[in-house]
C-alpha positions in Angstrom: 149.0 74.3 165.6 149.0 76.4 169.2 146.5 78.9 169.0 148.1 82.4 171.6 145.5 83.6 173.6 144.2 86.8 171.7 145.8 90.1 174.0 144.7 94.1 174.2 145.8 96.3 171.2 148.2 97.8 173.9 150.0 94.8 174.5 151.6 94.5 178.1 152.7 97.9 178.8 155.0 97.4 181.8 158.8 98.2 181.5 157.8 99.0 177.7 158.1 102.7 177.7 158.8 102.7 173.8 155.8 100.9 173.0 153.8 103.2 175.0 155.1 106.3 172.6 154.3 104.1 170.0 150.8 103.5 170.3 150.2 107.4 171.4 152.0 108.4 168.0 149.4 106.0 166.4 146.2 107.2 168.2 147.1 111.1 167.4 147.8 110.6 163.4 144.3 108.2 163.4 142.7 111.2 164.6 144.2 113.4 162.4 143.3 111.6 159.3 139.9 111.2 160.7 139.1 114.5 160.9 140.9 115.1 157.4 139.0 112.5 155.3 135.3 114.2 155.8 136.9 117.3 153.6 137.0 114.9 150.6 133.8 112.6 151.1 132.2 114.1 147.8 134.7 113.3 145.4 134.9 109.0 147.5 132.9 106.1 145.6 133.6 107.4 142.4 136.5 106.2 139.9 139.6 108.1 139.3 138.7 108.7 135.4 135.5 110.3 136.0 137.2 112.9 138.1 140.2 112.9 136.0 137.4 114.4 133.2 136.5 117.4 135.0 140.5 117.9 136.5 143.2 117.4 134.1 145.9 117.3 137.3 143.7 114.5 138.4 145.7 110.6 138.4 144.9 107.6 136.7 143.0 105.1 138.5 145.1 103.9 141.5 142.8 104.1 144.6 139.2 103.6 145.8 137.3 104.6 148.9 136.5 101.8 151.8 133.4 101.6 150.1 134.2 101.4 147.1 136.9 98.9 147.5 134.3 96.7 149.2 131.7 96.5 146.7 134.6 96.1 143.7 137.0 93.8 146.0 135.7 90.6 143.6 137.1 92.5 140.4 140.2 93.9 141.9 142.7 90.8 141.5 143.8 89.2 138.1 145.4 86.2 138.7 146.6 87.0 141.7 147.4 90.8 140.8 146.0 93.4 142.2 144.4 95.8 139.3 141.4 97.1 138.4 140.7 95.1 135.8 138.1 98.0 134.1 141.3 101.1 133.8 143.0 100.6 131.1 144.2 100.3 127.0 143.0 98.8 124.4 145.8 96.9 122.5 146.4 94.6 119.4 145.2 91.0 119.4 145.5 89.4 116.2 144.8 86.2 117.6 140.8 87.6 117.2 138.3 86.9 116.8 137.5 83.7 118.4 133.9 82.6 116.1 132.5 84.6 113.1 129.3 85.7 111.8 129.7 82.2 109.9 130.4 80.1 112.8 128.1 81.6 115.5 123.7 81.4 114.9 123.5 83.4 117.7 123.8 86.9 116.1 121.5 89.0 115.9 120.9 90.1 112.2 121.1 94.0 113.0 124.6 93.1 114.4 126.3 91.4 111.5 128.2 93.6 110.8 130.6 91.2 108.3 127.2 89.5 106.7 126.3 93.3 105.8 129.4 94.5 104.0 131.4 95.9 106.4 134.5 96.9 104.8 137.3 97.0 107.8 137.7 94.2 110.1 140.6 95.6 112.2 138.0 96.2 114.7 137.4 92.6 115.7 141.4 92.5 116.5 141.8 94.1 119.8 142.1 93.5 123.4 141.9 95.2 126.5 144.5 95.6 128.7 143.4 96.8 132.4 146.8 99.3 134.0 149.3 96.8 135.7 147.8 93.4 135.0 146.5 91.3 132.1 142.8 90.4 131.7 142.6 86.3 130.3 140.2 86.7 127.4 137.2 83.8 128.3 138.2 80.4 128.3 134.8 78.7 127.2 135.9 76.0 128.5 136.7 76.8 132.2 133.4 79.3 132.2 130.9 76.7 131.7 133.0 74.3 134.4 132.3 77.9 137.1 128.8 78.2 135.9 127.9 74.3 135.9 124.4 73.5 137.9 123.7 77.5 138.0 121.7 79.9 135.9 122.6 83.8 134.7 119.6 86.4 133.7 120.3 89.1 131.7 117.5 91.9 132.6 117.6 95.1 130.5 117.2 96.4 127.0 118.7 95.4 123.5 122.2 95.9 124.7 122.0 93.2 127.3 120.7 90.9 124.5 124.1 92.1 122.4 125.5 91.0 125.4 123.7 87.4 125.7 124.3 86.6 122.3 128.3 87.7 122.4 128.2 85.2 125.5 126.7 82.1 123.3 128.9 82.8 120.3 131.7 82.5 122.9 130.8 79.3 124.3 129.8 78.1 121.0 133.5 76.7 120.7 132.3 74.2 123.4 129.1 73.9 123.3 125.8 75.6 121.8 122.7 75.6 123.9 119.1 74.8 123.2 115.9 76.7 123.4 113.8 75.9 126.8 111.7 79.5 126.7 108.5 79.3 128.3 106.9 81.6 125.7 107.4 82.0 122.3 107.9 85.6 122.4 111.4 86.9 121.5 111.5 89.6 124.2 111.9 86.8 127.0 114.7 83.8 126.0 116.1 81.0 127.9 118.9 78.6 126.4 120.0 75.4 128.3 123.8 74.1 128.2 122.6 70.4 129.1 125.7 69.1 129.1 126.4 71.8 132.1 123.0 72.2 133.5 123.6 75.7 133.1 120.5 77.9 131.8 121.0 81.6 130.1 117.8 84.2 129.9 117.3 87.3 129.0 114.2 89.5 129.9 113.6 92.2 127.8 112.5 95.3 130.3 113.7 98.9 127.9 113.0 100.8 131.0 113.3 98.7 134.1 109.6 99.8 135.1 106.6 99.2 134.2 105.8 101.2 131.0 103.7 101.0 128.1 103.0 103.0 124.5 101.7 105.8 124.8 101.3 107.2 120.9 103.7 105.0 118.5 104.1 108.1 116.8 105.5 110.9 119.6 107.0 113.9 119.1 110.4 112.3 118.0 108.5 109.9 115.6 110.1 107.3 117.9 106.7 106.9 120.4 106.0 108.2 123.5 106.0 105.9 126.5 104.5 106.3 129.9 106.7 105.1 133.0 105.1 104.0 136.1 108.5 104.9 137.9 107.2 103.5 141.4 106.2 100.3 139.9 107.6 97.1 139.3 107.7 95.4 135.7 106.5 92.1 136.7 107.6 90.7 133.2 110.9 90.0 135.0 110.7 90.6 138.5 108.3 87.7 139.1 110.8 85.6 137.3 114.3 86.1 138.9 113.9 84.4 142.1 115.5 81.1 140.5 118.6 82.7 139.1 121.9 82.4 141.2 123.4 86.0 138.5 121.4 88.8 137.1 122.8 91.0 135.3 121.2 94.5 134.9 121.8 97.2 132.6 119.4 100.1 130.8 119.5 104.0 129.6 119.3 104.2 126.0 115.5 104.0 126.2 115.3 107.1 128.3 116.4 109.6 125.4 113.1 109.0 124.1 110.2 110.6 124.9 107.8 109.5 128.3 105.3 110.7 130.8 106.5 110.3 134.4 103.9 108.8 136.6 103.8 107.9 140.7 101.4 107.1 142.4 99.0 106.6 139.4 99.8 110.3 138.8 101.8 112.3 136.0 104.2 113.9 138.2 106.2 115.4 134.7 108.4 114.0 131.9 110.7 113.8 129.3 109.7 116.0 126.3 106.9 114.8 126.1 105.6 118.7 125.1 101.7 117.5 126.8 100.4 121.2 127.9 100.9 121.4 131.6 103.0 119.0 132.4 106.4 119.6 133.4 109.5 118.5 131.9 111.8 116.7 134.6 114.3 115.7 132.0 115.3 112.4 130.8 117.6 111.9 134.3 115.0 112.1 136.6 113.4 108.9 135.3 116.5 106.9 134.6 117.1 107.6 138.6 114.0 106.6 140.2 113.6 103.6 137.8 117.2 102.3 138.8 115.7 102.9 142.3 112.6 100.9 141.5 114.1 97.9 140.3 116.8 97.6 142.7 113.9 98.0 145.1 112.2 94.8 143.7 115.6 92.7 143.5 116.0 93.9 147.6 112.1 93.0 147.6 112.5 89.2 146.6 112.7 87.0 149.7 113.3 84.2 148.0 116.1 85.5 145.8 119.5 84.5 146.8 121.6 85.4 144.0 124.2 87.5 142.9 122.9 91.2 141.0 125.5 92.9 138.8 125.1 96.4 137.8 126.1 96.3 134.0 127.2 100.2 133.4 126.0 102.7 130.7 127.9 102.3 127.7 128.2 105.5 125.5 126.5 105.9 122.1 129.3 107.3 119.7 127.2 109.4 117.3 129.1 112.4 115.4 128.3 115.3 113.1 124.7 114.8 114.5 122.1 113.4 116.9 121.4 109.4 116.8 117.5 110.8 114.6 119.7 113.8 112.6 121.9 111.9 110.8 124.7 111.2 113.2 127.2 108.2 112.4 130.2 106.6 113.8 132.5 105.6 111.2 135.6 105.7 113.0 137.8 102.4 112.4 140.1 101.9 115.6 139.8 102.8 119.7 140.5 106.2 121.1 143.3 105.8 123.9 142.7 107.1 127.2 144.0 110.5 126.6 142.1 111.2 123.6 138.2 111.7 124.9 136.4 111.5 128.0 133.2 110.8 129.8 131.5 114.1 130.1 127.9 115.6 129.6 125.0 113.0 129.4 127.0 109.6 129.7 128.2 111.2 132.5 125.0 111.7 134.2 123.5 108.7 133.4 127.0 107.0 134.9 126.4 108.8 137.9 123.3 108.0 138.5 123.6 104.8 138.4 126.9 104.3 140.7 124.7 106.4 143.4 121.3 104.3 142.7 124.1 101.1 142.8 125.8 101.9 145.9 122.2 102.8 147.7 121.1 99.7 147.0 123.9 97.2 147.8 123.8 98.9 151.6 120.1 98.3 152.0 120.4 94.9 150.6 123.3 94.2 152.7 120.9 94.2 155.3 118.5 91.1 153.9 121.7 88.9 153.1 121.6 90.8 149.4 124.6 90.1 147.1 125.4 93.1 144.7 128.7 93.2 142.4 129.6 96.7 139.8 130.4 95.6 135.7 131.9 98.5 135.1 132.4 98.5 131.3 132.4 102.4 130.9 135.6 103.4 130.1 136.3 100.2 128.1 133.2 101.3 126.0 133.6 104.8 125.6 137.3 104.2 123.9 135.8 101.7 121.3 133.5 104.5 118.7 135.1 101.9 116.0 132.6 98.8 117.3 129.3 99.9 116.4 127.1 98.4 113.4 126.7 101.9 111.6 124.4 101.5 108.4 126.1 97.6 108.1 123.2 96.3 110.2 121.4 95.5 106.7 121.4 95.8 102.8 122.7 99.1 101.5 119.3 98.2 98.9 116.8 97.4 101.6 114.2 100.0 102.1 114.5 100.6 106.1 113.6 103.2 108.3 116.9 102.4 110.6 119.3 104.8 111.8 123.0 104.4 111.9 123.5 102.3 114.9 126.2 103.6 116.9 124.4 102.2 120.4 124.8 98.1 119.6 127.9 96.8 119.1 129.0 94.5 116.0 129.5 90.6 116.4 132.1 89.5 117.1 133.9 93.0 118.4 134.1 95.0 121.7 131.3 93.7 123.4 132.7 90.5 123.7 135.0 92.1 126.6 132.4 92.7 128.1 132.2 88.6 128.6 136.1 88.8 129.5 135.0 90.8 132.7 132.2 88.6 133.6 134.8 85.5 133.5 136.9 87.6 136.0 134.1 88.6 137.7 132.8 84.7 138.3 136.2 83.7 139.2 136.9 86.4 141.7 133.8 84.9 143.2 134.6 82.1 144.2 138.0 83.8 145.7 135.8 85.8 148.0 133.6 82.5 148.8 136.8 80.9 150.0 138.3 83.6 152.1 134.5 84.2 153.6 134.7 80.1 154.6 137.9 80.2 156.2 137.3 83.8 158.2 134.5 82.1 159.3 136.5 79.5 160.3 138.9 81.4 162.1 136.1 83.4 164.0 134.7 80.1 165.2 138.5 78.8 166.0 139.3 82.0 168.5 136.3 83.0 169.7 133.7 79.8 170.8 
């Protein structure tokens, strides 16, 4: 192959008086949008629904900022499609589910939806479909051949377990793992796939920080917890060094009530009604503990894997608050047109794309990997996938509330599993286009 000497951006100029308009033309409507793109800065970096929300002229999802198309640029492409694989529909798929409450150990019992007497089971029978491509649902199969010799930590609270355990029930049509925890307690799992060498945990962390009990009772009779928002929870940040995916995700925890503390100091909190001490609301902690664990992942010398913000998925609770006597007992998906992300899920959204996005740019600089699981909107359309009261006997004696914050097994969450697939694949896309730009540096410019 002859490799052309590489030339100026103006080219040879002589006897080329066209050219020469050309470029000028070019330079003057650069500048122009230049000075035109500062006017919209606030409204870059975030996607098209959430603005859509607040402006009803607004378009779907079509376009991203720079920025934002480099942090997503993994999860853009479908099979060679250009999408975004998290704007979309949810749409009939009778060809679910793919295991069963009967077929799958994995399942957590508060989850079983079709063990506890679940009536409907249209819920298990959808797919989504992102706008202008097709999302594979997970090949088992060709997940564990990506994931072979490597190991994936989910870090978070009872939702990334859901989230785990949707992951093992799909695998479980080629192979089930076995227990190699390194403690018996629950809160902190590991599961082999010896036949891939591939290793699954999950680190239980409610709040990302460290925290403890304050009072077990509290003033929601649901405890009250003190947050040490500037420090680490050791529990999993000593741990993830090894792990070449970690998959982070949190906020339900925060509705309940805490006492902020830096610096070994109560600097406010979250109704936690103690005389004297100022409530900050429940967002100011969910920021600065996002900001203190991405801290400790940009922290870990030693860690060389890739961190994936897993997104706040709404609750769905209606005709009341989650302790009041809300429920969800809707039985199929909203489309697009028919809700949107507003008030608290919206804040806790935002505050996590801005903690996200400061994050990936410091850890840019230390060789950091960071990747965005967006599973927002695909979550707040589904109020139909939730356990409700079928997370145990309608007999039993509990003190459990309608669960509209899990999500039944098998059901939406499983998606969530569909996007990680994508995800993994679209990695190894960018790992091949990184080799041969590399390769064409070293080609044109040694």
């Amino acid at each position: 192959m002859k490799l052309h000497a590489m030339e100026s951006p103006f080219g040879r100029s002589h006897g080329q008086p066209k050219t020469a308009k050309i470029v000028l033309i070019l330079i003057c409507v650069t500048l122009v949008f230049l000075t035109i793109i500062p006017v919209f800065y606030p409204l870059l970096g975030y996607p098209l629904y959430l603005i859509k929300a607040s402006s009803p002229k607004a378009s779907p999802i079509t376009a991203y900022d720079s920025r934002e198309s480099e942090l997503r640029s993994s999860i853009r492409l479908s099979e060679g499609e250009e999408c975004d694989i998290f704007s979309g529909e949810w749409v009939p798929n009778h060809n679910a589910p793919y295991y069963t409450n009967t077929t799958c150990w994995a399942i957590h019992e508060h989850q079983n939806c079709m063990k506890y007497g679940r009536p409907d089971t249209e819920f298990m029978k959808w797919k989504w479909k992102p706008e202008g491509c097709e999302l594979p649902v997970l090949n088992p199969a060709q997940f564990l051949e990506i994931v072979r010799g490597k190991s994936l930590a989910f870090v978070g609270d009872s939702v990334g377990r859901n989230q785990m355990q949707s992951l093992i029930c799909l695998l479980s049509r080629v192979e089930y793992p076995i227990d190699v925890s390194y403690t018996p307690d629950e809160r902190f799992k590991r599961w082999k796939y010896t036949t891939y060498n591939f290793t699954v945990a999950y680190f239980w962390t409610p709040h990302l920080v460290k925290s403890e009990e304050r009072d077990d009772n509290g003033p929601t009779q649901t405890g009250l917890f003190n947050l040490h928002l500037d420090e680490f929870d050791e529990r999993w940040t000593t741990q993830i060094e090894e792990f070449d995916y970690l998959i982070i995700s949190g906020g339900h925890w925060f509705y309940r009530p805490s006492v902020f503390y830096e610096n070994h100091q109560i600097v406010g909190c979250h109704f936690c009604l103690i005389e004297n001490v100022t409530d900050l609301t429940k967002f100011y902690g969910y920021r600065k503990a996002f900001r203190t664990a991405f801290k400790a992942i940009n922290s870990l010398e030693n860690f060389k894997g890739i961190t994936i913000l897993r997104t706040f998925a709404p609750p769905h609770f209606e005709n009341g608050l989650w302790n009041q006597g809300g429920n969800c007992v809707r039985t199929k998906p909203f489309r697009s047109n028919e809700t949107a992300l507003d008030g608290d899920n919206m804040e806790f959204y935002m505050i996590q794309i801005e903690e996200f996005k400061t994050a990936e740019r410091e850890g840019r600089k230390k060789g950091k990997k960071y990747r965005l699981m967006d599973t927002t909107q695909a979550s707040l359309l589904r109020p139909d996938g939730h356990p409700s009261r079928y997370g145990h006997w309608a007999h039993e004696n509990v003190t459990l509330y309608n669960d509209c914050v899990h999500w039944c097994l098998p059901g939406p969450i499983d998606t969530w599993n569909d996007f990680l697939l994508q995800m993994l694949k679209m990695e190894g896309v960018r790992s091949h286009r990184e080799r041969l730009f590399s390769g064409e540096r070293r080609m044109k410019f040694k």
